[in-house]
N, C-alpha and C positions, 0 to 999 in steps of 0.2 A: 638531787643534792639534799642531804639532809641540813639539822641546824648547827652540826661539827664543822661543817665547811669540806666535810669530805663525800665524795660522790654517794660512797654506798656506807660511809661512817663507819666500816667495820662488820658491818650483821647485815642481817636481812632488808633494813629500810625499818622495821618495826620502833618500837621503844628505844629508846636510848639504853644501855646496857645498866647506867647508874638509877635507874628508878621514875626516868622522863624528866629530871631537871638539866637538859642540853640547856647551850649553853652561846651564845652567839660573841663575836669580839670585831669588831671595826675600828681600822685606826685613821679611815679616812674616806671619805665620798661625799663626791662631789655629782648631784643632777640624780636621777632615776630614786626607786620604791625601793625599798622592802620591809617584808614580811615575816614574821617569826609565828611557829606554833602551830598546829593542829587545824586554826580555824580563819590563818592569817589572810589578810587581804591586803592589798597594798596598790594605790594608782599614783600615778604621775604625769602630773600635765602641766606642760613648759609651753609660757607665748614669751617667742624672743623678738617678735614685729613690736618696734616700737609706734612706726608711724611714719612720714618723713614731716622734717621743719616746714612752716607756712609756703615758704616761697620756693621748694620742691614740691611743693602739693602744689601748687600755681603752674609748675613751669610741667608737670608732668600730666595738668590738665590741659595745657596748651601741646604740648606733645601728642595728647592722645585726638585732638580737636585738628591738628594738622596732620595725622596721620588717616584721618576719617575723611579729610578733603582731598589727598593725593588722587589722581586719577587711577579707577581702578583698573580699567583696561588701556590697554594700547601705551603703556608705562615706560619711559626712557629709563635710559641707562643711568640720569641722575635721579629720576624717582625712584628707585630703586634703590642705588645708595641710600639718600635722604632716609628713605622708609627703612633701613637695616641699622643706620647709623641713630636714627628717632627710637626705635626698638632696642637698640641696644642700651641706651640712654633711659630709655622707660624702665627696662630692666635693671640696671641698676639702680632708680629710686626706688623702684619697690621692693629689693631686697636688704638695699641697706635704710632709706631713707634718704639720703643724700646722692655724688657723684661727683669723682673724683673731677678735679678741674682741667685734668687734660681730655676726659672726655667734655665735660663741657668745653670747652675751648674748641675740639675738632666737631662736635656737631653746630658750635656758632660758625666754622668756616663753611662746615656743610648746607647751612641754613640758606647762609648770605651768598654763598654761590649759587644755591637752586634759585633762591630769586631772582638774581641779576641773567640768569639762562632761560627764566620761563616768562611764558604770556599766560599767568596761573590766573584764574579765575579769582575776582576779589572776594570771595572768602578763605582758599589760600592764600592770599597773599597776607589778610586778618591775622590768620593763626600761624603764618611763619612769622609776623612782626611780635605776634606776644610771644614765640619761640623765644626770640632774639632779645626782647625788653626782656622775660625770665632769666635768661644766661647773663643777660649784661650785670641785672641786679645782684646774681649767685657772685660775679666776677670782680664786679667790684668794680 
């Protein structure tokens, strides 16, 4: 595409026909480069990760601290949950930062029922109580 905006501008790709003062027109853009002219160069680089808030960076480090103590072998059907429901929840703070309150809500039922079902090792049982302190504090 030449700088008419048209594929082949009419000619060969060469000079513009008027003497090489082409001639560019944008009435609107939004995000990405560009470039005009013989020797143009043009980059664009977009960070849209803001971060998440204090107490998602908390509760996604207790997330990830209870999902490193789940039993990795011989895993029930509620670790397993737990561990899909923890992941999905991790997944969402780190792409938006935050996490909608009904997933927080289904993984505090998900938390508090694997506890009250297991005989977890007390450093599980640690990092699903700051699960539960993180969601309580997100909840209000």
């Amino acid at each position: 595409m030449n700088d008419t905006g048209h594929p082949d501008g009419g000619n060969d790709g060469g000079p513009a026909q008027d003497g090489g003062s082409g001639s560019v027109h944008i009435g609107s853009m939004s995000g990405g480069s560009i470039a005009t002219g013989s020797h143009g160069h043009a980059t664009s680089v977009n960070h849209t990760a803001s971060g998440a808030a204090p107490p998602y960076e908390e509760l996604l480090r207790a997330i990830r601290v209870l999902r490193e103590a789940l039993p990795v072998q011989e895993r029930s059907a509620e670790d397993r949950f737990l561990d899909g429901e923890l992941a999905d929840a991790e997944g969402e703070i780190v792409r938006s930062g935050t996490a909608r309150p009904e997933r927080l809500t289904r993984l505090l039922v998900g938390v508090r029922g694997w506890l009250g079902s297991q005989t977890a090792a007390v450093g599980a049982v640690a990092s699903a109580t700051a699960v539960v302190q993180g969601i309580a504090q997100l909840l209000g």
